[in-house]
N, C-alpha and C positions, 0 to 999 in steps of 0.2 A: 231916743235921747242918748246923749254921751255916754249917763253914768248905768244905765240899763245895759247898753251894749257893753262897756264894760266888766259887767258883770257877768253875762253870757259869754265874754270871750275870755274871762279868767285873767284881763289886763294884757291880753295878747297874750296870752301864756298856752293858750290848748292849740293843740293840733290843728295845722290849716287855719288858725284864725291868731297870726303873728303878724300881720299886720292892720292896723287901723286906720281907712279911709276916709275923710270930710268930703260927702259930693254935695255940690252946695248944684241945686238947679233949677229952673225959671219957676214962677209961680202957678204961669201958664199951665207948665205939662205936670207938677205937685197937683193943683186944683182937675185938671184932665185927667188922670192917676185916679183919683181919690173919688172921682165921679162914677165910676167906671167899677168899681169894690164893692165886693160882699164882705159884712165881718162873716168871724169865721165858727160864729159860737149860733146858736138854732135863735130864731125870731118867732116873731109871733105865730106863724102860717109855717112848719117845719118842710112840706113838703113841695112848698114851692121858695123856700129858702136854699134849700136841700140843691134845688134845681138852679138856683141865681148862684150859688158857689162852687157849683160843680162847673158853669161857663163863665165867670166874672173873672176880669184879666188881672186883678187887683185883688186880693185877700189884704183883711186889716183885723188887727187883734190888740185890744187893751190889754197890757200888763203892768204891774205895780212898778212906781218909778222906782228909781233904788238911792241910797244915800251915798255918801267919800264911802261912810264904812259898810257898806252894802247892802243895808235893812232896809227890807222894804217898806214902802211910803204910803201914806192914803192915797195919793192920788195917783190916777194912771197916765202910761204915754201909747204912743201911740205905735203900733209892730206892721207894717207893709211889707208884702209881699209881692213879688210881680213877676205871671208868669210868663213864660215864652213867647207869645204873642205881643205882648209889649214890648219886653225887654229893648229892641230896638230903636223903637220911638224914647225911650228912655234916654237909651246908648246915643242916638245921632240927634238927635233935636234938643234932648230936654236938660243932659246935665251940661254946668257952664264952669264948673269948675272941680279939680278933683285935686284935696290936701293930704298928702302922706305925714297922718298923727301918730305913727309908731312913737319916734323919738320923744314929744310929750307927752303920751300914752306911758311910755317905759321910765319917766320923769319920774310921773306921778303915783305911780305905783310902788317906787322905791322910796319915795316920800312916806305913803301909805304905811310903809312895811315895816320904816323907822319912826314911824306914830307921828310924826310932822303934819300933822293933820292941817293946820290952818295953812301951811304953805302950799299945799298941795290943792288944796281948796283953790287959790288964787289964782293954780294955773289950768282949773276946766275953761275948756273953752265956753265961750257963752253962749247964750241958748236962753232965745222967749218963746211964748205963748204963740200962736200961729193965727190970726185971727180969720176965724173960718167962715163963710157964707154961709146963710140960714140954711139954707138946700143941703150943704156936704154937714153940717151939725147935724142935722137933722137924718140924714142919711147915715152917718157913720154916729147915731148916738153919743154924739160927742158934748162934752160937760165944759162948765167951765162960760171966760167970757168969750 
């Protein structure tokens, strides 16, 4: 999520993560990703978990959503990771578009800083729920509708 990453990247502010990317990409290769993932925390059977994330091209990790002012939230989002062996199929087939959100990244965060809160609210970008296939729910323990 926006305001997750965010939060991770200090509003663009830390080292190597001054700028913020929107890749918006097919559902197709998001749902093909997400099939293909281990989380990244121990299951039920550790030691054949141990073994599906040690080769799964996909890591995925639940962490707390965050807020405008950065508290974190009941509910989680969702953290992917993709490694080397994808990365490509990501890169050439699967993203369709890529938004450079520095400059409303760097908006919002000056909003933030001078306590403008509701204005700054207005200009996240938006962002729903993902409505997931029983199989990847079910696979990625995923909550929610």
């Amino acid at each position: 999520s926006y305001l997750w990453l965010m939060e991770r990247s200090g509003w663009a502010g830390k080292s190597n993560q001054e700028r913020i990317l929107g890749v918006r990409m097919t559902r197709e290769g998001w749902e093909e990703a997400l099939s293909q993932s281990s989380l990244t925390h121990p299951e039920d059977d550790p030691p054949c978990w141990e073994e599906e994330m040690r080769s799964a091209p996909v890591l995925i990790q639940w962490d707390p959503e965050r807020s405008l002012r950065g508290e974190k939230l009941e509910h989680r989002s969702i953290q992917v990771g993709l490694r080397r062996q994808i990365v490509e199929r990501f890169v050439e087939e699967w993203i369709v578009e890529i938004k450079d959100l520095t400059p409303l990244t760097r908006k919002i965060a000056s909003l933030r800083k001078s306590g403008q809160w509701e204005k700054a609210a207005r200009l996240l970008p938006p962002e729903k729920v993902y409505p997931l296939p029983d199989d990847l729910r079910k696979r990625l323990r995923a909550e929610g509708p």
